[in-house]
N, C-alpha and C positions, 0 to 999 in steps of 0.2 A: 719567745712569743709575746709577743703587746699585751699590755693589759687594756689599755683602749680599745680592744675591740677587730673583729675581722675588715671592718670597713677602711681600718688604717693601715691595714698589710698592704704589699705591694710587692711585686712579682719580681723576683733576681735572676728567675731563669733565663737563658738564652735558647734558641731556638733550636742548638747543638744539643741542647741539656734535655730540653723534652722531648728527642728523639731520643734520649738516651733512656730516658726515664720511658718511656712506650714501650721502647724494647724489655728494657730491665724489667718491668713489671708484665707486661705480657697483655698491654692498655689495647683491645681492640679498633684499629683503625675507623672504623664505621663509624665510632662515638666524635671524631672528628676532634683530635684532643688540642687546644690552641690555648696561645698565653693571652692572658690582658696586654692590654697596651703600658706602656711605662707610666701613665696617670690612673688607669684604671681601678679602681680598688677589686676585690676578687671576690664578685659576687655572684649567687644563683640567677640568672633569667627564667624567664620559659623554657627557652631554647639551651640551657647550660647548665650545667651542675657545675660545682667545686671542687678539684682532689685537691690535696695538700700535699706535695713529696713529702715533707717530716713525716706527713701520718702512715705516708710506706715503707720509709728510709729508716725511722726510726722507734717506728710503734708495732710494726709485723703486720700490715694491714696487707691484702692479698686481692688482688679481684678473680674470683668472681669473692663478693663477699658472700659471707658463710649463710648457710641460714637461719643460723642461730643471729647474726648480726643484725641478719635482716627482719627479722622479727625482733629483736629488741629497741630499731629506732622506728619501729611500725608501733610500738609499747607505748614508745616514749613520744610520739610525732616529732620525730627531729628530724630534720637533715642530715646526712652526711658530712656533711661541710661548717654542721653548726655544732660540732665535735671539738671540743678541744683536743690536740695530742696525747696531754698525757690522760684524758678520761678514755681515748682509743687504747691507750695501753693497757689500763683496767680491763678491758672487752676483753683484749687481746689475753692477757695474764690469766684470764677466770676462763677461756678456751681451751687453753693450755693445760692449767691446772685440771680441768677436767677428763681430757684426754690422759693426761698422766696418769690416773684414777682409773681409767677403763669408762669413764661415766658422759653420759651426753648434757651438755649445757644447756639448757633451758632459761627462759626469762623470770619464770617468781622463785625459784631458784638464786639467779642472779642477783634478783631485789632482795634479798635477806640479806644479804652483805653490802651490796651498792642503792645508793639514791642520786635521782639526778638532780644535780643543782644545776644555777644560773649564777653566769661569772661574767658580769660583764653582758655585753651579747655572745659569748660561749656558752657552752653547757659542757659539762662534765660529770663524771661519775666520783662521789664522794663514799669514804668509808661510812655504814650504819655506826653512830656512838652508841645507842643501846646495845646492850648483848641479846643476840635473838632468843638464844639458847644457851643452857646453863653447859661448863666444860665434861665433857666426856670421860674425864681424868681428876684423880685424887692427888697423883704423884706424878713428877715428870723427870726422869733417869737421868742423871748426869753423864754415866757412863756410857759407853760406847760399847761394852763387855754383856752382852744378853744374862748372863749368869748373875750381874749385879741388879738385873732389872727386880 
């Protein structure tokens, strides 16, 4: 991904690929999903929003987005499109990891581990350097044997 910027990306799909990618993702036809033209850089209009395949292909991004997502870039007033990849994987990972837990994800939740920076004209989600909270644990088991814990 550029570190210049969204406004210097340029679109490699072919028109075969984002039918594929409509299908693959389950992109409702209605949204009327089109590429830029080969000069065009990939920006929001009025009239358009942004997807980025990497951010489906390779971040776990799902439409319909969650509503935990959608309340975290309502948080943040971002875009969608003004996401970097791997700050969508953060989203993505801290959803997960909450589901794995039994637990629902929420946004000041979220913000106790993630802050959002500015990269550039991206934003992403950076680890908190302070520790929120002190560790839970005195000792931490090398072994794998519960009887050694």
């Amino acid at each position: 991904m550029s570190r210049t910027g969204r406004s210097a990306i340029r679109s490699v799909l072919t028109a075969k690929d984002l039918k594929s990618f409509v299908e693959t993702y389950n992109i409702p036809e209605h949204f009327s999903p089109t590429l830029p033209g080969p000069d065009e850089p990939a920006e929001c209009t009025p009239d358009r929003i942004v997807l980025y395949a990497l951010a489906f292909s390779s971040c776990g991004v799902r439409y319909p987005l969650s509503p935990f997502k959608i309340a975290l870039l309502r948080h943040f007033s971002v875009h969608f499109s003004q996401l970097h990849p791997l700050g969508l994987m953060r989203v993505v990972r801290f959803e997960l990891s909450c589901a794995a837990v039994s637990g629902e994800p929420f946004v000041p939740l979220f913000c106790m581990f993630y802050k959002l920076i500015s990269d550039g004209d991206w934003f992403t989600f950076a680890k908190r350097q302070n520790n929120v909270s002190k560790p839970c644990y005195t000792f931490m088991p090398t072994s794998t044997y519960p009887k050694e814990w």
